[in-house]
N, C-alpha and C positions, 0 to 999 in steps of 0.2 A: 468613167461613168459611175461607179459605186453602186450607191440606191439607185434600183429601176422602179420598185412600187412598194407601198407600205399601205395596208388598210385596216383600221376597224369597216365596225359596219352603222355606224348611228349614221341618220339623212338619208337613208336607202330602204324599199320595202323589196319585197319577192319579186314585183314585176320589173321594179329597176334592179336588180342586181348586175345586169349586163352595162349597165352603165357603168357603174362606180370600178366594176373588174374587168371589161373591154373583152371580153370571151361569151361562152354560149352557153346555156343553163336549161335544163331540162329537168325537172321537180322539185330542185331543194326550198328551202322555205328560211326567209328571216323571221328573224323574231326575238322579245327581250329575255326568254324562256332558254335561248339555247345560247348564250354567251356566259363569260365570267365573270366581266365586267363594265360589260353591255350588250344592244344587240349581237346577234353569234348568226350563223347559217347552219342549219340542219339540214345534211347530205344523207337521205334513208330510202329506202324502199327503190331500189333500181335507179335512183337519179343520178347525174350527174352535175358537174359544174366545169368548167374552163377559166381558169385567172390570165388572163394575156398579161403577156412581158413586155414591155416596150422594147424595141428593139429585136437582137440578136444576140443573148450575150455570148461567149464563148465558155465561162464559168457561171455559174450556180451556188449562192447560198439562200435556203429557203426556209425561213422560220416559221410555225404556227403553233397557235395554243389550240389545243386538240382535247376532244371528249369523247369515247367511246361509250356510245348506249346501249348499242344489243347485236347482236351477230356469231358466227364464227370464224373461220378462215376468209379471207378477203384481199384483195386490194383494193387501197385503200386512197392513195395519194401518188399521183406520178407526173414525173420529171420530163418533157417532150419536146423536141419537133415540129409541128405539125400532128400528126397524129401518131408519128414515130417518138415511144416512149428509151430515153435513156436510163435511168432507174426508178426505182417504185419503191413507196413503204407497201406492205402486207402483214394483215395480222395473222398470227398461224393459229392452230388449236388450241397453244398454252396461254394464249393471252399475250404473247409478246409479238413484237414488233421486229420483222426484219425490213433490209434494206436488199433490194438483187436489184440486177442489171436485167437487158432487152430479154436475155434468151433464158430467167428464170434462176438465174445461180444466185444462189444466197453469199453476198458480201461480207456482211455483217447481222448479226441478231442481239437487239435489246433484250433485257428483263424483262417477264412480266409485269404489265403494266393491268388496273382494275378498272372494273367499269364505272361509269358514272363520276369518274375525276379526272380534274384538268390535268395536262401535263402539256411543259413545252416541247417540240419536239422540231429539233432542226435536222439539216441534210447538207452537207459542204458538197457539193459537186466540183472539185479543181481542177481535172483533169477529164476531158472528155474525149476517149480514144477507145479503140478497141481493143489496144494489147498495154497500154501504160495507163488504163485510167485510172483514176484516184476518188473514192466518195465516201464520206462518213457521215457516219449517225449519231445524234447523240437525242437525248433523253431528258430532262430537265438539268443542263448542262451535263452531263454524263456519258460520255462516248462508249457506245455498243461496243466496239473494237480497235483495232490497230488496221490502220488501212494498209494495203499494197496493192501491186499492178496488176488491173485486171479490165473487163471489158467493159466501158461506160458509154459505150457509143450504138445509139439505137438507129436504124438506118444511116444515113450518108452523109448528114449536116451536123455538124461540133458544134453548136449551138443550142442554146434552149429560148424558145417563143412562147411558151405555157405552161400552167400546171395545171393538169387533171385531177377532181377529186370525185372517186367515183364511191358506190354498193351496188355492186354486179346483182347482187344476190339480196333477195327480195325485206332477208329479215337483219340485215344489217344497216346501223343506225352511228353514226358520227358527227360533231357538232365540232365548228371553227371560229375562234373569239375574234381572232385578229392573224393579219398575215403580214410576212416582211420577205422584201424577194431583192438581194443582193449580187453582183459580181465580183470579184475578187481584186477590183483595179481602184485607181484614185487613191484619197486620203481616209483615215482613219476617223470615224471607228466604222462605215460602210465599204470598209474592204473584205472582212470578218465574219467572221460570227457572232451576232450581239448578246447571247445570251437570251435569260427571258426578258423580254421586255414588253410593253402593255399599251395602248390607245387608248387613251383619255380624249374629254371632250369639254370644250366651252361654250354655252349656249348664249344666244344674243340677246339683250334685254332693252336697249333703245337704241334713238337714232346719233351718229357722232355726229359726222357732216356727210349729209345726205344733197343731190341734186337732180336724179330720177324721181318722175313723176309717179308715187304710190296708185295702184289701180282707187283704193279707199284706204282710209286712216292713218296710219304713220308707214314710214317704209319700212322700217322693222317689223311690224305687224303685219306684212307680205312674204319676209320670208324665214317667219320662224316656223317654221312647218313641224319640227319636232320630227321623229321618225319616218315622217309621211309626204315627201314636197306633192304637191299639189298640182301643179305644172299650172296651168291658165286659171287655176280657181282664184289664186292671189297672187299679184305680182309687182316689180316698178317696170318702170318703161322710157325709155331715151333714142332719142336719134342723133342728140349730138355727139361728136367727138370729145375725149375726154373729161365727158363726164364720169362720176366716182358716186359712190354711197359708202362709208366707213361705218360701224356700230360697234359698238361697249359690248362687252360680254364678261361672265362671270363662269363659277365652275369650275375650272382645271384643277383638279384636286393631286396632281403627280407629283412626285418625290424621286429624289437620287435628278440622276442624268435626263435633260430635257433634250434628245435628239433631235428635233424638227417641230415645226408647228404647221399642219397644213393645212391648207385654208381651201372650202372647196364651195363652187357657188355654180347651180343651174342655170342655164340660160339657152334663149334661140333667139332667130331673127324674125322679122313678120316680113320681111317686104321679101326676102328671098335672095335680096344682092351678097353681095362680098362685106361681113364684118366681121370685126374681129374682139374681142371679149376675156378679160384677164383678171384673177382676182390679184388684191394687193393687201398688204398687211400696212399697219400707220403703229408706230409707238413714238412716244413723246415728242410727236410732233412734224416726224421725220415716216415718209411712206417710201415702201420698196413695192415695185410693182413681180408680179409672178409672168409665169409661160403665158403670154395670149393666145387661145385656143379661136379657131375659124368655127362662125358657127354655120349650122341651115336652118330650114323651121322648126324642126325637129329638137328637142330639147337635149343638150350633151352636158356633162357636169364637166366645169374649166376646175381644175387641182393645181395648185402650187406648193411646196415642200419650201420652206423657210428655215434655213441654218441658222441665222441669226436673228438676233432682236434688231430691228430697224435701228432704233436710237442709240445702239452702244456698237454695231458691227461684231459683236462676241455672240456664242450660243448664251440662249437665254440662263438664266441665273437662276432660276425656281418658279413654282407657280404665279407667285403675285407677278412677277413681270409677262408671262401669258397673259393673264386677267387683265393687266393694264394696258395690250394691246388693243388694235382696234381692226379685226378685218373687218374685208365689203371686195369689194370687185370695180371694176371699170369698164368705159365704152371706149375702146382703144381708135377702133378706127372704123 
């Protein structure tokens, strides 16, 4: 399985947040104000938030770029169940960052960390048990400590389906750029820990090959919504089968290691029946289609994760080969 989920947050506002993270959200706020290097979520004053995992994994690796803005002792970030939590960041009085388990024991404790600056901060969960578990902290690659066998297991399932990101306490303020939520299986490099790494974005600028009928003016002109989709205000529309809309995009400004490109596209059905709704990537010529998602009327974002470039079968090469790609989505069936 490897990657179960990876998000920035550009194409999403406050009230869809439960869309793009499949969990349940209670005050936090998006916005371009509380990211690094783009929209960010701002978890303060009593809220929470829920990130669902897909699946059940059995292992946990969970990376976030993280911003503390005001508070004192708290937690802050935890590792679940259901609603049974296996371990938890908390921040303590000094400013630093510990790492405990269900019933409150300190595993490991970071540095002091300051307020008002990014840091990466990850959590290897390996072992989840009650007498052998295994979970470390690190810090912008910097591990808190030396891990050994202790209790990781928060009620009765070895598994994790969430993460919680809470401020119990009214004057505590944290901000999340971007998240990455791994297991420990598959191939490399989504077995691990990645390190810091960042979510960049490519915005769309015309039509490639388009065959959905634009509500008005070009079909790229429906869905470039920019931070804010729209749902019915603009949109295309199709009832036939396999039809497709591909678009040109620019933007991706990333350097080093291009992990994934994911391609993410709203959509619902009007009639109510059985269909189903995929996006797909096109490079030079050659389209790979993604997961088709079942839709209802109701509007759900279909996401596909892309390892390779379509027209070479290899991970992409650098930005200019993102840019030269072409997502859009299709009418599968």
């Amino acid at each position: 399985m490897a990657r179960l989920a990876w998000t920035g947050f550009y194409g999403v506002t406050t009230a869809q947040l439960s869309r793009r993270t499949g969990g349940t959200t209670s005050g936090p706020s998006v916005g371009s104000a509380f990211g690094m290097f783009g929209p960010g979520v701002r978890v303060g004053g009593g809220s929470f938030w829920t990130f669902g995992v897909p699946g059940s994994a059995s292992t946990c690796v969970l990376g976030v770029r993280f911003r503390r803005v005001a508070g004192g002792e708290c937690d802050l970030i935890n590792i679940r169940n259901g609603a049974s939590t296996h371990v938890y960041i908390r921040a303590n009085n000094s400013g630093a960052l510990e790492l405990r388990n269900s019933s409150g024991t300190i595993i490991m404790t970071s540095a002091p960390i300051l307020y008002n600056a990014w840091y990466f901060v990850e959590v290897v969960l390996s072992v989840i048990s009650n007498t052998v578990g295994r979970a470390e902290l690190f810090v912008n690659n910097v591990s808190a400590g030396t891990p050994t066998d202790t209790d990781t297991l928060g009620g009765s399932t070895a598994t994790v389906d969430n993460i919680l990101f809470q401020t119990p306490g009214n004057s505590n303020t944290f901000d999340i750029d971007m998240i990455y939520v791994l297991d420990t299986t598959g191939s490399a490099p989504f077995n691990a820990r990645l390190g810091d790494v960042r979510v960049g974005v490519a915005t769309t600028t015309a039509d490639d090959a388009v065959q959905f009928t634009p509500l008005s003016g070009t079909n790229e002109s429906n869905i470039d919504d920019g931070d804010t989709p729209d749902d019915d205000t603009s949109y295309n529309i199709s009832s036939t089968t396999g039809h497709q809309d591909t678009f040109s995009v620019t933007g991706f400004d990333g350097v080093g290691t291009i992990h994934e490109v994911a391609v993410r596209a709203m959509a619902r059905t009007t009639t109510g029946g059985a269909r189903t709704f995929a996006p797909v990537l096109k490079n030079g010529g050659t389209t790979t289609e993604g997961t088709a998602l079942s839709l209802t009327t109701s509007y759900l974002e279909a996401s596909h994760y892309f390892r390779n470039n379509p027209s070479t079968g290899a991970p992409f090469a650098d930005a200019a080969a993102v840019n030269a790609s072409k997502p859009g989505y299709k009418n599968v069936a």
